[in-house]
C-alpha positions in Angstrom: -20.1 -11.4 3.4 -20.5 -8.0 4.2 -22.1 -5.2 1.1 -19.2 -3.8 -0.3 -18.9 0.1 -0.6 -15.3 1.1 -1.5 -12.0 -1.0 -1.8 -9.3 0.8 -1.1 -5.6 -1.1 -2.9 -2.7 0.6 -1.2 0.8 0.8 -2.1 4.1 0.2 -0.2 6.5 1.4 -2.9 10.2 -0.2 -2.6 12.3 -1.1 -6.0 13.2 -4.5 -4.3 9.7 -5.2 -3.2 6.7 -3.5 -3.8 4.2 -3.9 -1.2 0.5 -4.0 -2.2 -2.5 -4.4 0.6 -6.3 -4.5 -0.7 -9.3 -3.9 2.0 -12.9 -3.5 1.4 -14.6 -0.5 3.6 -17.9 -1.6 4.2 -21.2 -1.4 6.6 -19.7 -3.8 8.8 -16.3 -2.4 9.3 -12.6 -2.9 7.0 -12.2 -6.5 5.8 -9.0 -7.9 4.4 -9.0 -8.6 0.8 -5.3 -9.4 -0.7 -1.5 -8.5 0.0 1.3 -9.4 -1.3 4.3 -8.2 -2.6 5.8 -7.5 -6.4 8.8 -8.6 -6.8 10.8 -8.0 -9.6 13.0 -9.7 -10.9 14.6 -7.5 -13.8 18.9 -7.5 -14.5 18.5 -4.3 -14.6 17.0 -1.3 -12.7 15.0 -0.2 -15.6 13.7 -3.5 -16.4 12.9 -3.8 -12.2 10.9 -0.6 -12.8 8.9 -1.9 -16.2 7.9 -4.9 -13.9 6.7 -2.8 -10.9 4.5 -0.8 -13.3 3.2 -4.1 -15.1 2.8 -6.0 -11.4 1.0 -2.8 -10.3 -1.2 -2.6 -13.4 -2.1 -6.1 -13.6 -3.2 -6.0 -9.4 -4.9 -2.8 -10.4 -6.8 -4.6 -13.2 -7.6 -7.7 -11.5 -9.4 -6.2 -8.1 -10.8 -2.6 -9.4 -9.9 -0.5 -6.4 -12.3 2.5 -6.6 -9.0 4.5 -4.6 -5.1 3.9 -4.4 -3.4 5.1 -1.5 0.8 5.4 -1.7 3.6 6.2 0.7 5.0 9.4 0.3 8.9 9.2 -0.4 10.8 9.9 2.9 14.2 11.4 2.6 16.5 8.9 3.6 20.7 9.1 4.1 21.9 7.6 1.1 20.2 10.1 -2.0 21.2 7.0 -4.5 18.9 5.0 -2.3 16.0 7.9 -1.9 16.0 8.3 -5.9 15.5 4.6 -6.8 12.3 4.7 -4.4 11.0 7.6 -6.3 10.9 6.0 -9.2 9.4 3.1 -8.0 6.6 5.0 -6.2 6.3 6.9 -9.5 6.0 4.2 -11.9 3.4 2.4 -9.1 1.6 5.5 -9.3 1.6 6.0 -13.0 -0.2 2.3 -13.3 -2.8 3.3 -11.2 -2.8 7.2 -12.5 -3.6 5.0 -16.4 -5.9 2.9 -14.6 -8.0 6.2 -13.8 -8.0 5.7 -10.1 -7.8 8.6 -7.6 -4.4 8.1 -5.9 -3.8 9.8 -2.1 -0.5 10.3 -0.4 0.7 9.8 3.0 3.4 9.8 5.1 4.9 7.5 7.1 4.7 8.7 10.2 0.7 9.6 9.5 0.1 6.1 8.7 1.7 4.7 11.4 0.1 7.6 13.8 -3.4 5.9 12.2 -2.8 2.5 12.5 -1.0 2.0 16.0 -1.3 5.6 17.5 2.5 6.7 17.7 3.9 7.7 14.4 7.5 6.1 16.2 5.5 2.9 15.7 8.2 -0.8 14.9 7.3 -2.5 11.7 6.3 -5.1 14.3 4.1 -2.8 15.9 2.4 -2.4 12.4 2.3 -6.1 11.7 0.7 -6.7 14.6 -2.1 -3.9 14.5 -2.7 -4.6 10.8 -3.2 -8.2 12.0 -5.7 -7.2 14.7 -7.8 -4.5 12.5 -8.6 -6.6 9.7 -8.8 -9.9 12.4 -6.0 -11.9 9.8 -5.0 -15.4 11.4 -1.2 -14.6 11.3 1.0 -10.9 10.8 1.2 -10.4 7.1 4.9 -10.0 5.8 6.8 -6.3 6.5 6.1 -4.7 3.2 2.6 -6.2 2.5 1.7 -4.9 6.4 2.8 -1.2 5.2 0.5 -1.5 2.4 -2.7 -2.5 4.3 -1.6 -0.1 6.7 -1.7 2.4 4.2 -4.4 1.4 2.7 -6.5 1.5 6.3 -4.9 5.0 7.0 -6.8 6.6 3.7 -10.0 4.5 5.2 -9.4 6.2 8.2 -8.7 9.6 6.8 -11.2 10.1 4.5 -14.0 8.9 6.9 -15.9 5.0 7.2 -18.2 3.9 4.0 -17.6 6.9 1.6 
């Protein structure tokens, strides 16, 4: 296995399903590490949130990301809908904020510009190019593609083996 030199844990932020995607930058290129989803399972909202931030935190704790990368918020028709997503990319960040890890933002459209090259790009189209960079077997699921999709656009961004 390749030397690592920075693993990079990003975040796909939903209050449903939180999407988390872990990928090592190293001499040899990005390799796939974990991805997966949180899901909570709370009666409540605030209870959904509490898990989030202890699903995050836990992740966080058990793979020591040197750098967190999140989805910015986008603004979305329904504001009900747009505020519950804030709060669950704000308690995802807050784990890793306590976890004393650097934490980027991007949008959307930037990440999908950096994975497939058209920031119009399907969730299919992001599947299937996260699939193909990090060389996976099979498409990972929706939300845990976003967050290793996220996760290679702060590689990308920030420049190879920093």
């Amino acid at each position: 296995m390749p030397d690592r030199r920075r693993r990079v844990f990003g975040i796909d932020p939903g209050s449903r399903a939180t999407g988390f995607g872990i990928v090592d930058d190293t001499d040899r290129g990005l390799v796939y590490v974990a991805s997966g989803c949180v899901r909570p399972r709370g009666a409540t909202f605030i209870e959904r949130l509490g898990e989030i931030w202890h699903g995050v935190s836990e992740l966080i704790q058990e793979y020591r990301p040197d750098e967190v990368a999140v989805e910015e918020v986008f603004l979305a028709n329904n504001p009900a809908s747009a505020l519950k997503l804030g709060q669950a990319r704000g308690v995802a960040v807050a784990a890793a904020v306590a976890a004393h890890a650097p934490v980027a933002e991007y949008a959307a459209r930037r990440v999908k510009l950096a994975v497939v090259g058209s920031g119009r790009a399907s969730k299919e189209q992001v599947q299937h190019m996260v699939r193909v960079l990090l060389r996976l077997p099979g498409a990972p699921a929706a939300d845990a593609a976003d967050a290793l999709a996220i996760a290679i656009c702060h590689v990308n961004s920030t420049g190879r083996g920093a």
